[in-house]
N, C-alpha and C positions, 0 to 999 in steps of 0.2 A: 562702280555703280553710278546711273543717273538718278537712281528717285529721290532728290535731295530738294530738303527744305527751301525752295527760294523766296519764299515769302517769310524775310528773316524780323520777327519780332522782338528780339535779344538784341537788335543794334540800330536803335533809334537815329533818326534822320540827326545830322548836326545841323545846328541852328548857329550861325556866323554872330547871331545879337544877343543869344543866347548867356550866359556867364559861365563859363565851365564849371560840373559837377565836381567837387572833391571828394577826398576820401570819408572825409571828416560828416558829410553831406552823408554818406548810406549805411544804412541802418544795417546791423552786423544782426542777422540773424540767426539766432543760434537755439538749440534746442531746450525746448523748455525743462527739458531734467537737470540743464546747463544753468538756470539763473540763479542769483542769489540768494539762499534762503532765509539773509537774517537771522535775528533774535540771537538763541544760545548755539546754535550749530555754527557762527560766523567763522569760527574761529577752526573750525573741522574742515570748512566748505574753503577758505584761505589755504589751506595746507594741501587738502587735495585737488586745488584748481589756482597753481600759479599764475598761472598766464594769465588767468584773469584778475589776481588780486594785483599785479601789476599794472595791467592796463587799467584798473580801477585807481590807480595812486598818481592819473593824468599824464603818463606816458604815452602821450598818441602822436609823433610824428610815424606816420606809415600806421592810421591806427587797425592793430589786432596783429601787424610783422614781427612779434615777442613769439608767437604762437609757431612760424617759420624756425625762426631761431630754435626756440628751445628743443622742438624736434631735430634740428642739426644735432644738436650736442648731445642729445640722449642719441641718437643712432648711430653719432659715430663713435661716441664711448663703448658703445657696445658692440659695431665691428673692428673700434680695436682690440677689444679685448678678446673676439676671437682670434684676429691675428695674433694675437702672444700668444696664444693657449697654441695654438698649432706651426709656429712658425719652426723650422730646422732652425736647430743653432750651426750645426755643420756645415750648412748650405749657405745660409746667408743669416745679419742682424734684422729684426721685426722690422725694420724701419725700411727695409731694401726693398720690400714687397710693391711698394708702390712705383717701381722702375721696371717692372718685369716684363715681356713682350713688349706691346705698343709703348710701354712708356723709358723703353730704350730706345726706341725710333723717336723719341720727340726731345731726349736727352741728348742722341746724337745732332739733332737738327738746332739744339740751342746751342753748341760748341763747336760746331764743324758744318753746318746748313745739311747741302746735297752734297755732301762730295760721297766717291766710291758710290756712284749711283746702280752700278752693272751688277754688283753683289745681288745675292739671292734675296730675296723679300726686300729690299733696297727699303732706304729712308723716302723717296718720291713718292713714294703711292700715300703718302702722309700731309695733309697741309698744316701751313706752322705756325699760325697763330698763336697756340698755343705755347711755341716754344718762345715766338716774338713776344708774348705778355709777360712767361717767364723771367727774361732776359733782364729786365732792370732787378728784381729780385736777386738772382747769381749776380747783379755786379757788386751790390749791398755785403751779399751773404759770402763770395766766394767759397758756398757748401751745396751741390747736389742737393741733398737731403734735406736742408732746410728750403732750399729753393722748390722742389718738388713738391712736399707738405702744405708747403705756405700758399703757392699758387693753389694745389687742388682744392685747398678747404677754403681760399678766396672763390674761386668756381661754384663748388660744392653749397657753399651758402647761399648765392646766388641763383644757382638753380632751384632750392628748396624756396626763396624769397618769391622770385618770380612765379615759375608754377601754381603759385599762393595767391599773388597779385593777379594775375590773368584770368584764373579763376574766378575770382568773386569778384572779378569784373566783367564777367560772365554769367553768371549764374549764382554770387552769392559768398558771405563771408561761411557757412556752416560747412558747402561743400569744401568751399576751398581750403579749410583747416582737414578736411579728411581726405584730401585727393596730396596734401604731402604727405599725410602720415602713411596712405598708399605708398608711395614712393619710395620714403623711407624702407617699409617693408617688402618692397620688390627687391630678391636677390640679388639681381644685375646692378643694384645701385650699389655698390661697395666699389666700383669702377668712377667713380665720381671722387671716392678718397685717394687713388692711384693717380697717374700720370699720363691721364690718357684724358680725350678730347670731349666727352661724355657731359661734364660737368659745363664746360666752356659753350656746348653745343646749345645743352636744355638753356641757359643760363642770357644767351642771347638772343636765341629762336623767342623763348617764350618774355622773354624783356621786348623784345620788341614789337610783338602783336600785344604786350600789354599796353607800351607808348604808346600804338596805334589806337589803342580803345581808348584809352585818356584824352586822346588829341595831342598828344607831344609825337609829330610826325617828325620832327629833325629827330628827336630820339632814337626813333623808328626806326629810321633811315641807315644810320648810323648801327644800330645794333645788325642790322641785315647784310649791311657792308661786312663788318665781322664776322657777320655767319657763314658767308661766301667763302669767307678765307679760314674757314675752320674744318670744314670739312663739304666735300663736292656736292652733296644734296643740298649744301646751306640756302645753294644760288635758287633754290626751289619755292624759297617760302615768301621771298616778296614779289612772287610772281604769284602763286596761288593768296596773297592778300590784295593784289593787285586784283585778281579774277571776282573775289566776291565783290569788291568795292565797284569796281563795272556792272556785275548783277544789281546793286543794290542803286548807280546813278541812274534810274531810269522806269518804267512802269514796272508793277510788280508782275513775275512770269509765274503766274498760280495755277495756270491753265497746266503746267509738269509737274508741279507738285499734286493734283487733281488727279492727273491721267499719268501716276507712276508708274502704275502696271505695264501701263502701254509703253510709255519709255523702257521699261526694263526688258520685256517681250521684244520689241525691236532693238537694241541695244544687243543682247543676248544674238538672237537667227542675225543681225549684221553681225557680228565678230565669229558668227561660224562660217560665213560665206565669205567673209576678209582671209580667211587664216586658212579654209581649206582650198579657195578656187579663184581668188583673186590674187591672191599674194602668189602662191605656185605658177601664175599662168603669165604673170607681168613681168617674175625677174628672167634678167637682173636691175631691169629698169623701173621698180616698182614704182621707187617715188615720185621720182619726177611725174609720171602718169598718175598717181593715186592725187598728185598736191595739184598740178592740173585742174583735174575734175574736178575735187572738190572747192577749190580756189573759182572756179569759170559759176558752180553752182550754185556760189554761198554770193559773190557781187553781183550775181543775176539777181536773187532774192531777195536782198537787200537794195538794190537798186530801186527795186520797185516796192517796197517798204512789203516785203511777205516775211514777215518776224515774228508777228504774233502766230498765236492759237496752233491748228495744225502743225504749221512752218515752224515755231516755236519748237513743240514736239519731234517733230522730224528732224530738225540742226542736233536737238540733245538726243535724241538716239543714234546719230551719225557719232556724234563726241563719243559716245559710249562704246559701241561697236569697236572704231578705233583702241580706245584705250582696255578695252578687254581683247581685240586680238594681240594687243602686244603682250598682252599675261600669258596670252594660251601660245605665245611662239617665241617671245623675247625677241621681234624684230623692233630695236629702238625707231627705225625709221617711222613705225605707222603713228609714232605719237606727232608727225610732224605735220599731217591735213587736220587736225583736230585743231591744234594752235592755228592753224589758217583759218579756220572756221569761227574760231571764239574771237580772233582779233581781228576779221572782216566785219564781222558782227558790231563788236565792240566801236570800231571806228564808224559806221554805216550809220549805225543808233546813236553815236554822239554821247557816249556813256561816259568817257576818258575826261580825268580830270589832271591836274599837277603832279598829283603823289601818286598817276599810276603811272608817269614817266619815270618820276624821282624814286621811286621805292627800285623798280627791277635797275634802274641807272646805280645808283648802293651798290647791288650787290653783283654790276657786270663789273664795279671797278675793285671790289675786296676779289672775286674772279680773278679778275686779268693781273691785278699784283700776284698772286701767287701765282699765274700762269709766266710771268716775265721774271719770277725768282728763279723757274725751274728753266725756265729757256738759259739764264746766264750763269746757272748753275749746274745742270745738267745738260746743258745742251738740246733739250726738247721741252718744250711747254708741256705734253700732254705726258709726259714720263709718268703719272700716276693712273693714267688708262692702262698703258703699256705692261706694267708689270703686275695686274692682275691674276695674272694666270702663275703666277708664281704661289699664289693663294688659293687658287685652283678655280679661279671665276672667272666665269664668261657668261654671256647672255645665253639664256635658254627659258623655256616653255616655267611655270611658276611649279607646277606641279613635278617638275622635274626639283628641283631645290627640295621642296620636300619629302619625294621620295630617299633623296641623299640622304636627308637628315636620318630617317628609319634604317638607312644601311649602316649609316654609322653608331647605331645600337652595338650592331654586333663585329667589331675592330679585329683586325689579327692580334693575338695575343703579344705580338714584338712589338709593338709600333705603339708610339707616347700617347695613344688613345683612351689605352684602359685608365689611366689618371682620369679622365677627362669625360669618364660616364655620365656625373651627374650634368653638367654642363650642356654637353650634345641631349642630353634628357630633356633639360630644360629648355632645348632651343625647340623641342618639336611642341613644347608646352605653351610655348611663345605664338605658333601659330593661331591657335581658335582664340587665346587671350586677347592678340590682336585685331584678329577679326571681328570677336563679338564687341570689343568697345569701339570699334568703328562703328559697327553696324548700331548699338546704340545712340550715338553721336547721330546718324542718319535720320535714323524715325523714333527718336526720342521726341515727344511734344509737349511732357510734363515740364522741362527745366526749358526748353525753347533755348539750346544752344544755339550761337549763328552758324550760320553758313560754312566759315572757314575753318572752325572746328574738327571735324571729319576731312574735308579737305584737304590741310596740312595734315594728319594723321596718312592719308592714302599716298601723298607726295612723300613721305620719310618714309618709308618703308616698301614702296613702288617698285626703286630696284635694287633692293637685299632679298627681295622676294622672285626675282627673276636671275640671280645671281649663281645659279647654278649648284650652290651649295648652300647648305642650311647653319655652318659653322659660324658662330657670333652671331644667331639670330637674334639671342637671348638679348645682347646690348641692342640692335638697332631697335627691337621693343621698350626697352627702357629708355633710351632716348626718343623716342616717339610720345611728347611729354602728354599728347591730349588724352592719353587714353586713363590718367589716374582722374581726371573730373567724370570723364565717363563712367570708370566704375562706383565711382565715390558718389554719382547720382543716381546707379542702378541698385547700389547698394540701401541706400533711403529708400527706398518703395516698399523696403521690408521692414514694415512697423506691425505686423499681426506679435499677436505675443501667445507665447505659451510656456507649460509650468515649467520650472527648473526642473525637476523628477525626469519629466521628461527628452530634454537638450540631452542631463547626463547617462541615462540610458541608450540617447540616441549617438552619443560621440563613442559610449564602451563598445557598441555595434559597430562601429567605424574602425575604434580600433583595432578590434579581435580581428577581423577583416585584414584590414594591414598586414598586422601579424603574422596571421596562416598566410597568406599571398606571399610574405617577403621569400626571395630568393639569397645565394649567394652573390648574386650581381648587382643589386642597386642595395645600398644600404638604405636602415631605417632607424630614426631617434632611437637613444636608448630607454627611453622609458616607454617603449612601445614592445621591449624586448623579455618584458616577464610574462610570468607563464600565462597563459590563456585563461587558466580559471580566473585569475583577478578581474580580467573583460565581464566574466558572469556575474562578479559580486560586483560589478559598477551596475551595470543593468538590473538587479535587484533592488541594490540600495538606490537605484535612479527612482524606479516603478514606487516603492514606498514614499520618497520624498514629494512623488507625482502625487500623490493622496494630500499634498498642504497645497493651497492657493497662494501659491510663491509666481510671479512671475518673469518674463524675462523675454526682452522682443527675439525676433527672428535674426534681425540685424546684429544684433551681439552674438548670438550663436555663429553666423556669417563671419565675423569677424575674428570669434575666437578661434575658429577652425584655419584661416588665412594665416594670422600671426602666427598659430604654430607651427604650419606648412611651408611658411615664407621664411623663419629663423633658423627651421632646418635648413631648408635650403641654402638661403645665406651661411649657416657654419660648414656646410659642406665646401661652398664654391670660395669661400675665403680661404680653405683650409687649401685648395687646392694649389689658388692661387699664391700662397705663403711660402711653398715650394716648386713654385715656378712649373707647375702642373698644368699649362695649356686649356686655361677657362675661357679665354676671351679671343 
């Protein structure tokens, strides 16, 4: 989509005389049910709000990162404790779970790199960062196990830390304590305890656009090099910090945010005219003619300074067009005149500053290390395109990916699918969860996210979405870290309130619901699994307690109904994953 905020009021111009803001400088706002109430209740109000009696006792380096933390350790005590409850003892010890699929591809890659690259699902299609950060741990420990643990729950912390950090510097300390507790309870996040890249991803992606908003750009810089070598989207995200910083050196372009409509209407009829009659009519020679054109029409326009107004609108409906016929075909090529077009621009207008060199230069060089590990290792730099198809991916149309994902509902009964119900469940789940907190992030105007918010959200998930198959959507959504501020700001809009009587009437109707629906194919909690009449005595005794002026916002009901949905889900997909059941 082009109708995007670029009159970004969430990221104030930097002042070079200015003193840098600290942490310690902004004001943690938090919800007034949240302060302290004094007098005789201190002593209640201490007990059931650590976090804050702690930060009250003058612990503030990183002040309000207690609140990070202690969410770590309560979520992950509690998915360990699903893993012992379901783990095989036959099969494997509780502690093996975190080695299982991907995190024997990165196990093999800390002890032996590439080698036996030709095998099926091969170690290459993997980058190894994760196994390089590993690595001095196994020399300490010489133990798998403790090496594996120690790194993810270093990761893991990290991830929960930063996402935190970004946040509320973004938009705020209140969201940003409820966009990890999100996190936390998104099922996919149990892959953050394992030995998989997940944790290393969120952990440096969102560290480093936090650097970037502190102003610590060697920080930055450096985390984005990391990210590059952790996994292949990584290279994406100081390109897309580089894009908004360009929009933002230069006059503000309000005139597209004004007339989104129209961007969006031309954006749309261009990517049906790319994808049904220009692309068919030009190959095999598309590009070269589509980067032409567009290349000879963007320094024409620029040349002669037509950037604003109309021109303005017509360059970002061309962008657009562009990057939606690559959805509706999955031809990579057409994202290549869009990048001509934003960085003719770029260069014309004089927008380019240091750190839009230095940020994407980071992450060509964590890139190319891992491209010249696999060239002397495997003998091909690009050995992690190549065996794609071993995964069963290949570029294709987006809607194709999701139709997969709905065929994979229904599996041949032989085949290690039926494990892996809930999972594939959960990946088509993934899709509108997706979309809808991007599209929040978009034309949200209450919290005034910036620009690159939505942005990186569109670039991480871009192409898992054209990937031809819908399997492990579920993770690239969890690792898509922008989307827990987004719900965690959509979720705050609901402060209506209404009686307790009626929440609990309204959830026994949810239940019963469930209930009668469940099949023998997707299970359902078990205390969802008594008899039906008890649904009717909830909705009674709801309707009478509705008779007291008790109340209770929307947002808590919102929330109670998520944690219970999301810790099913998580005990399902850890129980799966405990036994090596093909969740990820």
């Amino acid at each position: 989509m082009t109708t995007l905020p670029l009159e970004d009021p969430a990221d104030p111009a930097v002042d070079v005389l200015e003193s840098p803001r600290t942490d310690a400088d902004t004001p943690i706002d938090l919800d007034p049910a949240d302060e302290h109430p004094g007098g005789a209740l201190s002593t209640l109000h201490d007990v059931l709000h650590p976090v804050q009696w702690w930060e009250g006792r003058g612990r503030r380096y990183l002040p309000g990162v207690s609140f990070p933390l202690a969410v770590f350790v309560v979520w992950r005590l509690v998915h360990l404790w699903m893993n012992v409850r379901q783990y095989s003892p036959a099969y494997s010890g509780p502690w093996d779970t975190a080695l299982f699929y991907d995190g024997e591809r990165y196990r093999a890659i800390l002890h032996v790199g590439y080698a036996n690259p030709r095998v099926l699902m091969p170690n290459t299609a993997f980058f190894p960062l994760l196994s390089w950060l590993a690595a001095p741990i196994y020399w300490l420990t010489k133990n798998d196990l403790w090496t594996v643990h120690l790194t993810a729950s270093i990761t893991g912390i990290g991830a929960f830390v930063t996402v935190w950090g970004v946040t509320k510097a973004w938009v705020g300390e209140r969201i940003a304590r409820r966009s990890v507790l999100l996190m936390a309870l998104f099922p996919s996040s149990l892959f953050l305890w394992a030995f998989y890249s997940e944790g290393l991803f969120i952990m440096l992606g969102a560290g480093g656009v936090w650097a970037d908003r502190k102003g610590k750009r060697g920080l930055a810089a450096i985390c984005f090099l990391g990210l590059a070598a952790t996994r292949s989207i990584g290279i994406l995200l100081p390109i897309v910090v580089v894009a908004a910083r360009i929009i933002r050196n230069g006059p503000s372009l309000t005139e597209i945010r004004r007339r989104w409509y129209v961007v969006a209407s031309a954006s749309l009829a261009g990517a049906v005219v790319l994808a049904s009659v220009v692309v068919p009519l030009l190959e095999p020679s598309v590009l070269p003619r589509l980067a032409a054109a567009t290349l000879f029409v963007t320094v024409v326009a620029v040349t002669f300074r037509r950037t604003t107004g109309a021109w303005a609108i017509a360059g970002t409906s061309a962008i657009g067009s562009f990057v939606l016929a690559f959805l509706g075909t999955g031809n990579l090529k057409l994202l290549v005149p869009p990048m001509l077009i934003f960085g003719v621009w770029a260069l014309g207008t004089r927008r380019l500053d240091r750190w839009c060199v230095l940020y994407p230069l980071a992450g060509a060089i964590g890139f190319g290390a891992v491209l010249l590990v696999l060239w002397r290792q495997a003998g091909d730099p690009f050995a992690f395109m190549r065996v794609q198809e071993d995964w069963g991916r290949a570029l294709a149309p987006a809607w194709g990916s999701v139709t997969e994902g709905f065929k994979n509902l229904y599996p041949d009964e032989n085949t290690i699918m039926i494990p892996a119900l809930v999972a594939r469940n959960f990946d088509l789940w993934s899709v509108p969860i997706i979309f809808f907190g991007l599209g929040y992030l978009m034309f949200s105007r209450k919290e005034k996210f910036p620009m690159e918010a939505w942005m990186i959200g569109v670039a991480f998930i871009l192409l898992p979405l054209v990937s031809s198959v819908l399997a492990s959507f579920n993770r690239f959504v969890m690792a898509d870290w922008v989307i827990y501020p987004a719900y965690a700001a959509f979720l705050e809009r609901f402060v209506w309130r209404l009686r307790v009587g009626f929440a609990v009437a309204g959830w026994s109707i949810v239940g019963l619901a469930v209930r009668l629906s469940a099949s023998s194919q997707f299970e359902i909690p078990p205390w969802l699994k008594v008899h039906p009449a008890l649904f009717f005595v909830g909705m009674i005794v709801g309707l009478v307690i509705a008779t007291q002026k008790v109340y209770v916002t929307w947002r808590a009901v919102l929330y109670t109904g998520l944690a219970a949905a999301a810790l099913w889900t998580s005990w399902l997909m850890v129980g799966r994953l405990s036994v090596d059941r093909f969740v990820g």
